[in-house]
C-alpha positions as CSV (number, residue, x, y, z in Angstrom):
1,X,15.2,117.9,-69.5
2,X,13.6,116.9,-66.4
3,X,16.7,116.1,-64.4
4,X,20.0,117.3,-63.2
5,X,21.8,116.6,-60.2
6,X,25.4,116.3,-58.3
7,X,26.1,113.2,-60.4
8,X,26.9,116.0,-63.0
9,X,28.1,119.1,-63.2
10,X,24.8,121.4,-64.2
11,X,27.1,123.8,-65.9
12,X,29.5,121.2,-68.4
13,X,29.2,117.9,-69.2
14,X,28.8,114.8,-67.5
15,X,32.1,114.5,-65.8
16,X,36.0,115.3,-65.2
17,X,38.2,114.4,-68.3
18,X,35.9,117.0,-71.2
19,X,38.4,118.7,-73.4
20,X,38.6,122.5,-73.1
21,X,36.8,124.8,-75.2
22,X,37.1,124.5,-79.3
23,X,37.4,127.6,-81.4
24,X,33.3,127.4,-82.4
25,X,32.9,127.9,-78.6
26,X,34.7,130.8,-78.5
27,X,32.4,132.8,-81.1
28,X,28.8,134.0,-80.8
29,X,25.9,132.6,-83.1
30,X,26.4,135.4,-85.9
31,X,30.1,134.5,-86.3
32,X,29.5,130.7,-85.8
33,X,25.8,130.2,-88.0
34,X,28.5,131.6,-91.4
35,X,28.7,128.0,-91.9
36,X,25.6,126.5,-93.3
37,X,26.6,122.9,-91.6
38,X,27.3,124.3,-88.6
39,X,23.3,126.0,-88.8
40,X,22.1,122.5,-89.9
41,X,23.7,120.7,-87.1
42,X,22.1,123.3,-84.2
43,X,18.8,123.0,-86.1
44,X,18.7,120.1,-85.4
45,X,19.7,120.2,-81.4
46,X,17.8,122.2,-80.9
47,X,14.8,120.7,-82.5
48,X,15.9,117.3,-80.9
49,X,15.9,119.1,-77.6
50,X,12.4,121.0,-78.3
51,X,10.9,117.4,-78.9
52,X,12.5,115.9,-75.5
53,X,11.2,118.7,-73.5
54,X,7.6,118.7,-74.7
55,X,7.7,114.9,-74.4
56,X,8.8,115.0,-70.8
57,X,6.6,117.6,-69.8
58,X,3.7,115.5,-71.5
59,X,5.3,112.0,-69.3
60,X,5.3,114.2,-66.4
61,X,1.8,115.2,-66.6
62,X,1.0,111.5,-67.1
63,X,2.9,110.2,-63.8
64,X,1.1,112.8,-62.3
65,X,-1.9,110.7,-62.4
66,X,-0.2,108.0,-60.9
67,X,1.5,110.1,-57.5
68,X,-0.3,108.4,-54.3
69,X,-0.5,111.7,-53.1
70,X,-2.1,115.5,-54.0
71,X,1.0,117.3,-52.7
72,X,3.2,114.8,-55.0
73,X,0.6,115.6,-57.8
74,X,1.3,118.7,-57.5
75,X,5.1,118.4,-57.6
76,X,4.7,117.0,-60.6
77,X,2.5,119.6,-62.2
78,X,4.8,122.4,-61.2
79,X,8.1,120.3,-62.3
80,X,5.7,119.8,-65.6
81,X,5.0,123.4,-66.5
82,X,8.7,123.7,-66.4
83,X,9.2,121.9,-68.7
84,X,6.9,123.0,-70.9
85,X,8.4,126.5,-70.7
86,X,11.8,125.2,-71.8
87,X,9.8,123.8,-74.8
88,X,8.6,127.4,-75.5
89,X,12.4,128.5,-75.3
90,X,13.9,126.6,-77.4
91,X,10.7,126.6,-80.2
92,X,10.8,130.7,-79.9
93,X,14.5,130.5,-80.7
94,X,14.2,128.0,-83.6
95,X,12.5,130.8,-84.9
96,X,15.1,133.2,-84.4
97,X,17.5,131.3,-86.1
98,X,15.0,130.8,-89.1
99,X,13.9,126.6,-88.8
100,X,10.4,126.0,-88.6
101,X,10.0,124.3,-85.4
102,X,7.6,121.6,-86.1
103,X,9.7,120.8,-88.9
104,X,13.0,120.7,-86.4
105,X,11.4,118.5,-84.5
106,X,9.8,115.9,-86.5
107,X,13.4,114.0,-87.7
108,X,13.0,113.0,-83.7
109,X,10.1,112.0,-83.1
110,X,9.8,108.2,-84.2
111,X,12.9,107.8,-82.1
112,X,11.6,109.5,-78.8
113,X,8.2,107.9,-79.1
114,X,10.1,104.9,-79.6
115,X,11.9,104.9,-76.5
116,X,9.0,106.1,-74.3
117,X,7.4,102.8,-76.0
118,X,9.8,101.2,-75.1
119,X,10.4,102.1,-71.5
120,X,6.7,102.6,-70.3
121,X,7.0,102.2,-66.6
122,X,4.2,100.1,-65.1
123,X,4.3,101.9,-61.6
124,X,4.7,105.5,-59.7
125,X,8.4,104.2,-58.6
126,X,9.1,103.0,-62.3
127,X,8.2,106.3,-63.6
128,X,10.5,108.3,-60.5
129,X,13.3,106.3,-62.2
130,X,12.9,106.6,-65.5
131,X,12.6,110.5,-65.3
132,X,15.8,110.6,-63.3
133,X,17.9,108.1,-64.7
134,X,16.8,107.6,-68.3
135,X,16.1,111.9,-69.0
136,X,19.6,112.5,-67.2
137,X,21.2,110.7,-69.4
138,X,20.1,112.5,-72.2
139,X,21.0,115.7,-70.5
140,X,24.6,114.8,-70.0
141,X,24.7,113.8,-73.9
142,X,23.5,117.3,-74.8
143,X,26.0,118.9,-71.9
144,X,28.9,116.9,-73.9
145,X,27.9,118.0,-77.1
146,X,27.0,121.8,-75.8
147,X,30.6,122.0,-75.1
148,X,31.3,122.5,-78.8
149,X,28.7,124.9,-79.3
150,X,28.6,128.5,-80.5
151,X,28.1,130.3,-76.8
152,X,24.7,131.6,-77.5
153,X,23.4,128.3,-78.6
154,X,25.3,126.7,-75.7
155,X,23.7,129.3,-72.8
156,X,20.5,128.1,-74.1
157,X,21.1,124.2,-74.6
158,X,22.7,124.2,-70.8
159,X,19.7,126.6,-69.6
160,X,16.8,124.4,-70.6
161,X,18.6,120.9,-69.2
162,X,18.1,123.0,-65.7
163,X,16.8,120.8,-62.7
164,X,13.0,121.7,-62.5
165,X,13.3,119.3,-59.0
166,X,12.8,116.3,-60.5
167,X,16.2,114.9,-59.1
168,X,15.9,115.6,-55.3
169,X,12.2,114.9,-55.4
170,X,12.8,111.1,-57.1
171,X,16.0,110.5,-54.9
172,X,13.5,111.1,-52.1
173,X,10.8,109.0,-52.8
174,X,12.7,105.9,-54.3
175,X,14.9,105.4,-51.2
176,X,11.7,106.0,-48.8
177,X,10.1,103.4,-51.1
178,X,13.3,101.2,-50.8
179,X,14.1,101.9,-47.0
180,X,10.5,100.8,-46.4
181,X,10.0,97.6,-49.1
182,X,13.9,96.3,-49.4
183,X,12.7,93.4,-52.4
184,X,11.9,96.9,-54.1
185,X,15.0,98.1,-54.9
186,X,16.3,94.6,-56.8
187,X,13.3,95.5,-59.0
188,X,14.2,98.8,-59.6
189,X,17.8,98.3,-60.4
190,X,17.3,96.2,-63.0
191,X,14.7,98.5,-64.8
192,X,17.3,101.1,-64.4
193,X,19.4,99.2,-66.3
194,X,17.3,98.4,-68.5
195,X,16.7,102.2,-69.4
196,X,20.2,103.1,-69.4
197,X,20.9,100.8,-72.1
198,X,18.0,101.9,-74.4
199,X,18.3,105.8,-73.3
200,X,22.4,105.3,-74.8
201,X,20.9,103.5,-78.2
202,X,18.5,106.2,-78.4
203,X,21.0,109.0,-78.1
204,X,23.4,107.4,-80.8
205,X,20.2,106.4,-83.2
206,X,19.4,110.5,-83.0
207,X,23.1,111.5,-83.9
208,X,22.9,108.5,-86.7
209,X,20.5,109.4,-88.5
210,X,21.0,113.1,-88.9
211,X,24.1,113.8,-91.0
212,X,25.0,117.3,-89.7
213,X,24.6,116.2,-86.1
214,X,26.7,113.5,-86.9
215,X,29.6,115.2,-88.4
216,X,29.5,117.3,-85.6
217,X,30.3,114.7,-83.2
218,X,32.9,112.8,-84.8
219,X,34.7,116.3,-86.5
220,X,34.6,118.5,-89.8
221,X,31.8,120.7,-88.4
222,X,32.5,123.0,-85.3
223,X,35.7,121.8,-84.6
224,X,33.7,118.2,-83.3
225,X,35.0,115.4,-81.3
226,X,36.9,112.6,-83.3
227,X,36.0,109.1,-82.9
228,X,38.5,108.3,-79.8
229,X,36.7,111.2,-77.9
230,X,32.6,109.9,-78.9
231,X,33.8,106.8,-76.6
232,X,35.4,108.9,-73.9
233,X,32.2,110.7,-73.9
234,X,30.2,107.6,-73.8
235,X,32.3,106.8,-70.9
236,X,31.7,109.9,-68.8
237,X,27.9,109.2,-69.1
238,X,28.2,105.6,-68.1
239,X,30.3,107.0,-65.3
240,X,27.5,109.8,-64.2
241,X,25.0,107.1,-64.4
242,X,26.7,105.0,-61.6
243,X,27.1,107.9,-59.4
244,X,22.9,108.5,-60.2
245,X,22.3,104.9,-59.2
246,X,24.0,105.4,-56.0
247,X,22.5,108.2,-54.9
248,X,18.9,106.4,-55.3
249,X,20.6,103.4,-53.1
250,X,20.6,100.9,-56.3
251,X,23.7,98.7,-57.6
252,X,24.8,100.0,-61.3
């Protein structure tokens, strides 16, 4: 994903108050994949995640069109290849485990093109936000639910949702862009609102619809979360987000 930043921690999920380690988390893939759900459900991660990265890398190329500058251009490009690569990670393991990857990834993509539909940004600063606030959040859903992975699948999962330098290089920009224009930022809070509300529906329309992805979450594959802990989680996002919105100088 294209963001990551203190708002979270890079290395767990999106904030204090995740329960410890399950017994799936303690065993490798080989020991973990024995139960046929359990390959279904990471399948279909990691197909979900394949999908996200190829879409932001293809966004990212996009704003790049729109960056007022070459040396922003550039950023972008770089940050874009990065993404890109994670794509290639998570396809060439896909393989590995034995799922075709375009078939992995086509469950998810009526839902992701939805969203990006649904959340075109009209401007350079639109698209800054977006990126940071709107692909963060899906990081710190896949952080939560990379806690109850096997720990090959869950060094991968937490590898590719690595800052490419999206975070620092948006936080910069959108508070110059406030600091300078101060009606700005009433614009930009509301869009950011407006993105964290469809990013969450988009996140629990993915898990919905996929049954072993579901099960996961809610328990009976991998040791899951029950239903009490899907709304903590839920929460811990919510709370990251507020602590994102901050750091770009807009009210949550």
């Amino acid at each position: 994903m294209t963001t990551s930043d203190n708002a979270s921690d890079t290395a767990g999920p999106a904030a204090e108050g995740t329960p410890g380690p399950t017994v799936i988390a303690a065993r490798d893939w080989a020991e973990a994949s024995a139960d046929p759900q359990y390959r279904a459900a990471v399948a279909d991660l990691l197909g979900a995640l394949a999908y996200g990265e190829l879409a932001a890398f293809e966004r990212l190329a996009e704003d790049a069109k729109l960056a007022p500058t070459l040396a922003d251009k550039a950023a972008l490009a770089k940050m874009a290849s990065a993404e890109f690569h994670h794509f290639e990670q998570l396809r060439d393991r896909l393989g590995e485990i034995g799922a075709e990857p375009t078939e992995a990834m086509e469950p998810f993509v009526a839902a992701l093109d939805g969203f990006h539909r649904q959340t075109a940004p009209s401007d350079w600063l639109e698209g800054l936000v977006k990126a940071y606030v709107g692909d963060s959040i899906a990081s710190d859903f896949y952080r939560e639910v990379a806690a109850r992975l096997d720990k090959d699948t869950r060094e991968l999962v937490l590898a590719v949702l690595d800052d490419t330098g999206h975070a620092g290089f948006a936080v910069e920009k959108v508070r110059a862009a406030i600091e300078a224009e101060p009606r700005v930022g009433g614009r930009l809070a509301l869009w950011a609102r407006r993105l964290m509300g469809e990013a969450l529906s988009q996140s629990q329309r993915v898990v919905a619809d996929r049954d072993a992805l579901s099960t996961m979450l809610v328990g009976g594959v991998a040791d899951g979360f029950d239903l009490a802990e899907v709304g903590r989680m839920f929460s811990r996002i919510t709370e990251a987000h507020t602590k994102r919105m901050a750091a770009l100088g807009l009210a949550a």
